[in-house]
N, C-alpha and C positions, 0 to 999 in steps of 0.2 A: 899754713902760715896765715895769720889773723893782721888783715890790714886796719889802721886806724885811717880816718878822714879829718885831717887838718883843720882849727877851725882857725879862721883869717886871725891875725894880731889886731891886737886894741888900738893900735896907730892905723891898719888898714881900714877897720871901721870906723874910725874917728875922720879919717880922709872920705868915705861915702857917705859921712854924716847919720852914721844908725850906728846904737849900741848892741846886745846880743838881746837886749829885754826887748828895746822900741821894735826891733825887727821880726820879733814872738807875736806882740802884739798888736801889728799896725797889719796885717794881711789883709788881704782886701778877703772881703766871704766869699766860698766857692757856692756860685749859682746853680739851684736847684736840691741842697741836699742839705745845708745847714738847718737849721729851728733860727725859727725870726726870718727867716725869707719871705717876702712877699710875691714871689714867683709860687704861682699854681702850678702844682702839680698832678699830672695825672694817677687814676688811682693804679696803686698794680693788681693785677689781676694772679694770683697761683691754684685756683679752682681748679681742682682735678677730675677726669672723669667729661670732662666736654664733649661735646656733641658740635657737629658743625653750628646747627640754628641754635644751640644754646651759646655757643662762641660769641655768636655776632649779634645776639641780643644784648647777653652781657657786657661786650665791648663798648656798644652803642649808648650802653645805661650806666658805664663804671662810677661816674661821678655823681649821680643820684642814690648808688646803694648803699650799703653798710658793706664795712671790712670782713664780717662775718659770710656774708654771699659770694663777696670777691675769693674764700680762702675755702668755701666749703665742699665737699665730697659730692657734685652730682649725682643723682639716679634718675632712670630712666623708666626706671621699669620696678613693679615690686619684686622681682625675683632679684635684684640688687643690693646688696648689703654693707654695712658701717665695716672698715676694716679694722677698726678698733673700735671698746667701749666708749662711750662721751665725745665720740667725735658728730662735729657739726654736718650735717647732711642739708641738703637743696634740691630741692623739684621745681617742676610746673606742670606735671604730667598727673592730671586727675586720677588716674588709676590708681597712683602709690600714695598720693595723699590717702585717698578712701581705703585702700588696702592699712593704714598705718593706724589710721583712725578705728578703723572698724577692730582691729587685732588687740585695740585699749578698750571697748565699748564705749566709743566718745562718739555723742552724737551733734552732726553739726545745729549749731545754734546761732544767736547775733542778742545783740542787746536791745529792748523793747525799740519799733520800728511803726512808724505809721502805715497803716492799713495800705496794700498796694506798692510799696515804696520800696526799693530794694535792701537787701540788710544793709548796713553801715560798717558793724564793726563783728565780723568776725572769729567766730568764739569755738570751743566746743564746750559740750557737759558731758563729763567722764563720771557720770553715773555713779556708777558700783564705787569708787577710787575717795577714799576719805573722810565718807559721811554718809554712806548711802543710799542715797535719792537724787534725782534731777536737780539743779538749782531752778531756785525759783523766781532769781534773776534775771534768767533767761530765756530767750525765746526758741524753743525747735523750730526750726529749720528744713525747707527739703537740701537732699544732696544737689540737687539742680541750681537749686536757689545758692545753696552756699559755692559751688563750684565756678558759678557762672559769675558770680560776683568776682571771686576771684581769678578770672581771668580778663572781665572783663575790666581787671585795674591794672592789670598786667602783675598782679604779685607773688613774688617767690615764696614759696614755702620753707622752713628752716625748721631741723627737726633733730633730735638724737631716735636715737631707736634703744641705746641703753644708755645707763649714768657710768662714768669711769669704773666705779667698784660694782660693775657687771648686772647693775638692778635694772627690767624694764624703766624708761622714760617716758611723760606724757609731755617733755617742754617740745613746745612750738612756737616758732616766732611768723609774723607774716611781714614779709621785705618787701616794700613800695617804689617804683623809681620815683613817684608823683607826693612821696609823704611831704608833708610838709616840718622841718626842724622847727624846734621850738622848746 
């Protein structure tokens, strides 16, 4: 039995003073979830694969990272893998960077650096992959030097291991809670 819901008569809302359109339009916004709210929200997190001390890093940094950190596939270890092609994966654990690297012949790099100075900007040279030869852009790097950098900025590593249509990946992104937007 299919019940209908009565809608008030034109004389009952002519006595509350609202039409059926004014009463559509005049809601006041629901806080927190409309577009155009000026309430901050926090970022959500659905990063799977967590770890207690990567939890509460994460939690601690939600609103300095990218939506891409917040959603991606942790590993821990290189014995860890993508559960599908093209999906976004997340580290901080030197091992599996270097294991991911190493498995593309990408050697770490940074872009020319003054003498002494730590690198800046974070790079590899995937050698063999497109041309041949080292870039000449770029500076080699020891693994110490590129590792230590990167932790000592605190930055996430972002990475596929294949592309959706099952081809190895070389993208890498590096996620900063300290970047600066711009």
């Amino acid at each position: 039995m299919a019940t209908t819901t009565k809608r008030p008569s034109r004389s009952t809302r002519e006595e509350r003073g609202t039409s059926s359109r004014s009463t559509r339009t005049s809601r006041p916004a629901r806080s927190g979830g409309d577009r155009g709210s000026n309430r901050a929200q926090a970022p959500r997190i659905t990063a799977r694969n967590l770890r207690g001390d990567d939890r509460g890093w994460l939690e601690s940094r939600a609103e300095q990272l990218s939506p891409s950190t917040l959603r991606a596939k942790w590993i821990h270890s290189p014995d860890e893998h993508e559960d599908r092609p093209g999906q976004t994966l997340a580290t901080r654990e030197p091992d599996v960077i270097r294991a991911w690297a190493e498995q593309r012949d990408a050697q770490p790099a940074t872009v020319a650096r003054r003498d002494g100075q730590r690198p800046r900007t974070l790079r590899f040279d995937f050698g063999g992959s497109g041309g041949g030869g080292r870039s000449s852009r770029l500076e080699p790097i020891t693994w110490e030097d590129w590792l230590g950098t990167c932790q000592e900025r605190e930055l996430v590593f972002l990475f596929q291991e294949h592309r959706r249509n099952g081809e190895d990946s070389n993208f890498f992104r590096l996620d900063s809670p300290e970047r600066e937007d711009g």
